[in-house]
PALODREN-359106 format. One record per residue (C-alpha): residue in three letters; x, y, z. Coordinates in steps of 0.02 Angstrom, whole numbers, plus 50000, padded with zeros to 5 digits. Layout:
% residues N
ALAXYZ
...
% end
This chain:
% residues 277
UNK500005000050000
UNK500725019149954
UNK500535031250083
UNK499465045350028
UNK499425062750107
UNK498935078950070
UNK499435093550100
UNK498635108650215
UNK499355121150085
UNK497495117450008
UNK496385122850154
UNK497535140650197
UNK495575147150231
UNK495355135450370
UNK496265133150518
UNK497425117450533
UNK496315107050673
UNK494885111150532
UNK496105104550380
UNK496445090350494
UNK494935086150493
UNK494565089050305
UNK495895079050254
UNK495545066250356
UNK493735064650267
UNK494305065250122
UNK495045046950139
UNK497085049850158
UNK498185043250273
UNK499155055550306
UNK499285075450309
UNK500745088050285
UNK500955102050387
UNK501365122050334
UNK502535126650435
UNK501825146450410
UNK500325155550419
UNK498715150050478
UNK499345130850503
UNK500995131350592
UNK502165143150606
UNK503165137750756
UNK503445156350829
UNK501795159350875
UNK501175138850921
UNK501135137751117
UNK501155122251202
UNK499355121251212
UNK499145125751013
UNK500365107850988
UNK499345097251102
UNK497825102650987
UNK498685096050841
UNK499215081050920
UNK497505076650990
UNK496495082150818
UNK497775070350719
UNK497445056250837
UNK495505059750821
UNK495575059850623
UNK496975044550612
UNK498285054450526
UNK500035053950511
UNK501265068650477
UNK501975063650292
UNK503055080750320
UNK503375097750383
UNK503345110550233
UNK504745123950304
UNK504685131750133
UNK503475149950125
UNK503695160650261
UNK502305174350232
UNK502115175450426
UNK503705186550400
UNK503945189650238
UNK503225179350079
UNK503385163849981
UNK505255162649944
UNK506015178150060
UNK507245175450179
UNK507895162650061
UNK509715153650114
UNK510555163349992
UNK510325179850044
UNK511495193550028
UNK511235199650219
UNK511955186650333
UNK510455190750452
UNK509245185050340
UNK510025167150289
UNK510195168150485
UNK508155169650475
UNK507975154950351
UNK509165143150461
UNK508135147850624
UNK506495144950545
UNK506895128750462
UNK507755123550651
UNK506045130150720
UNK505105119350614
UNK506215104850658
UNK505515105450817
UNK503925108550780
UNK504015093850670
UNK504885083250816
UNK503385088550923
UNK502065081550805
UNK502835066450735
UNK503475074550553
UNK504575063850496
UNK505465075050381
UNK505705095550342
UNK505505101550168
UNK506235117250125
UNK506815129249980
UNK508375123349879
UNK509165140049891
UNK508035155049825
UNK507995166049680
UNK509985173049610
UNK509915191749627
UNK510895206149602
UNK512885204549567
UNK512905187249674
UNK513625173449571
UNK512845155849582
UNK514635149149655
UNK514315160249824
UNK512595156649826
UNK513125139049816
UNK514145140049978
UNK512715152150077
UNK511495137250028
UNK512985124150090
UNK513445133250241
UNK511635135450307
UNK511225119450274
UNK512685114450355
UNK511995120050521
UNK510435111750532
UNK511225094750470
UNK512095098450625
UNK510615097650738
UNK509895083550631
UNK511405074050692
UNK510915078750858
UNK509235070750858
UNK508645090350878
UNK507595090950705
UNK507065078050591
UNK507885076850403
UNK507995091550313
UNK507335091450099
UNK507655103849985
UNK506395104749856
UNK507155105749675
UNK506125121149595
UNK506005130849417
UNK506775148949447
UNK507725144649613
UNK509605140249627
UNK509295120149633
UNK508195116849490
UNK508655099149433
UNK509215081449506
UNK510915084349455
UNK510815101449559
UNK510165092349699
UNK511665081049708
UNK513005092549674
UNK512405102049863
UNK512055084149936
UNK514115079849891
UNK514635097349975
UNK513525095550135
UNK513815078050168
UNK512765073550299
UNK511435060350293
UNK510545073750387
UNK510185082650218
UNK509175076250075
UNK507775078549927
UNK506085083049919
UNK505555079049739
UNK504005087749698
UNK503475083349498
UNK502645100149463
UNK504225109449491
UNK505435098049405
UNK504045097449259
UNK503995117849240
UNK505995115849267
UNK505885105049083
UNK506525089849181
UNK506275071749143
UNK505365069149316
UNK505525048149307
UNK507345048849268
UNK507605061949376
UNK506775051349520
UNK507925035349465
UNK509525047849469
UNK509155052149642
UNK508745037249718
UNK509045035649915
UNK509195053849924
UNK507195057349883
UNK506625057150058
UNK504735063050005
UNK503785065249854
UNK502345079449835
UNK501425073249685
UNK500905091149595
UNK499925091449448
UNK500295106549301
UNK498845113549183
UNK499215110348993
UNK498675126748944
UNK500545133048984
UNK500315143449133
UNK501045132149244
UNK499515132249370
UNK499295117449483
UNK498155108249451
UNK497105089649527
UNK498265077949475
UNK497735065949322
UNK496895083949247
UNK498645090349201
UNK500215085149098
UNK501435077049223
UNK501365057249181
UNK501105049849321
UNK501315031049258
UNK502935036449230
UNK503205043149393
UNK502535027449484
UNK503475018249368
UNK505335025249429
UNK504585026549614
UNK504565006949621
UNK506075005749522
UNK507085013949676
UNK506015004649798
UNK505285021849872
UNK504005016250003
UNK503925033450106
UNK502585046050078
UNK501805053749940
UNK500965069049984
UNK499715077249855
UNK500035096949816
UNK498395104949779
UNK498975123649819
UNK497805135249752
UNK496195123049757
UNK495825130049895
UNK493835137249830
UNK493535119449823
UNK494775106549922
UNK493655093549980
UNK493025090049805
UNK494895092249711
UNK495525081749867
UNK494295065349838
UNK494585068649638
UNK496665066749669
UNK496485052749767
UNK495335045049658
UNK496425045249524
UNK498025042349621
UNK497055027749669
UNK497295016249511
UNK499525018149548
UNK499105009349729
UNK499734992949743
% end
């Protein structure tokens, strides 16, 4: 049996215990957790706010397929701080959130951390420092990882950010070098990055950690879409998942469904469905 999740990113109008519970309805196993703005940005969670989450997870029978450590619009938006800031005291904000998340994560049973793999190259920074900003910072939190302080930390190969392809990925794996530190794979972004996303997933092997499984319109504007409406093969994907013997989860992506989630949700797992096995 694949482990299906889905993930909150498609309920940001409801508040997590009430996404919980959504998800949970709709059928999956498993849920992933924003790390942000209105789910769970670790900041503002008091003690009280975790037992919540552990007690509505244990009342829906759901897992935590992942912490999503990514957007950060509780202090500033999507993709800023990034790691590869110019200002050393905003990298120094990425590394503290993602460590913050770690223990969030720890605190709800998340077995991983997904985060940005590096940000957007701007001004006169060449990708070479970049490169070693993304390296160092991630160097920290491997750190704690090794600690038993935070959970594994993904970055998330995406179109238009530093780490865009498999082969990206695994050139900042090989500098890190920490088992600490591995990949999210999500197939929307590596489709919008032009990537083969099957061989991408057999090049990468042990190091994909967790898959979101993102649907992308065929109209060319890149929008997500419920998967099996879009262009991303998914036989394919499945395919090169068992060829690598990936049996950890797969968490849907249905950001920006979010007029009508419990409908898109039962639709993707539907169709994700028939690749169960």
């Amino acid at each position: 049996m694949r482990k299906f999740a889905l993930s909150s990113s498609a309920y940001k109008r409801f508040k997590l215990a009430q996404a919980i519970r959504h998800v949970g309805l709709a059928g999956y196993a498993g849920i992933e957790v924003m790390a942000d703005i209105p789910h769970g940005y670790p900041p503002i969670l008091t003690e009280a706010d975790r037992r919540g989450i552990r007690s509505a997870l244990a009342q829906n029978r759901l897992a935590i397929s992942n912490v999503n450590a990514g957007p950060m619009t509780a202090l500033r938006d999507e993709l800023r701080p990034s790691w590869i800031e110019a200002d050393r005291v905003l990298r120094g904000e990425r590394v503290q959130h993602t460590l913050d998340a770690g223990a969030f994560a720890k605190d709800i049973g998340g077995p991983t951390i997904s985060t940005l793999a590096g940000g957007r190259l701007e001004g006169k920074m060449t990708r070479e420092t970049a490169l070693q900003h993304l390296v160092g910072g991630l160097k920290q939190v491997a750190a704690a990882v090794e600690k038993g302080r935070c959970p594994p930390v993904l970055i998330t190969p995406q179109h238009g950010l530093l780490i865009e392809s498999a082969d990206q990925g695994f050139e900042v794996l090989k500098k890190v070098k920490s088992r600490g530190i591995g990949i999210d794979l999500n197939t929307g972004h590596l489709h919008r990055a032009g990537q083969d996303i099957a061989a991408s997933i057999r090049e990468l092997k042990d190091a994909v950690r967790h898959v979101h499984l993102e649907d992308v319109s065929a109209d060319g504007s890149g929008e997500v879409v419920v998967p099996g409406t879009g262009v991303v093969e998914f036989g394919a994907v499945f395919e090169a998942l068992d060829a690598i013997r990936y049996d950890a989860w797969l968490t849907v992506d249905l950001s920006g469904a979010d007029a009508h989630p419990d409908e898109a949700a039962r639709h993707a797992l539907e169709f994700l469905g028939q690749f169960d096995r």
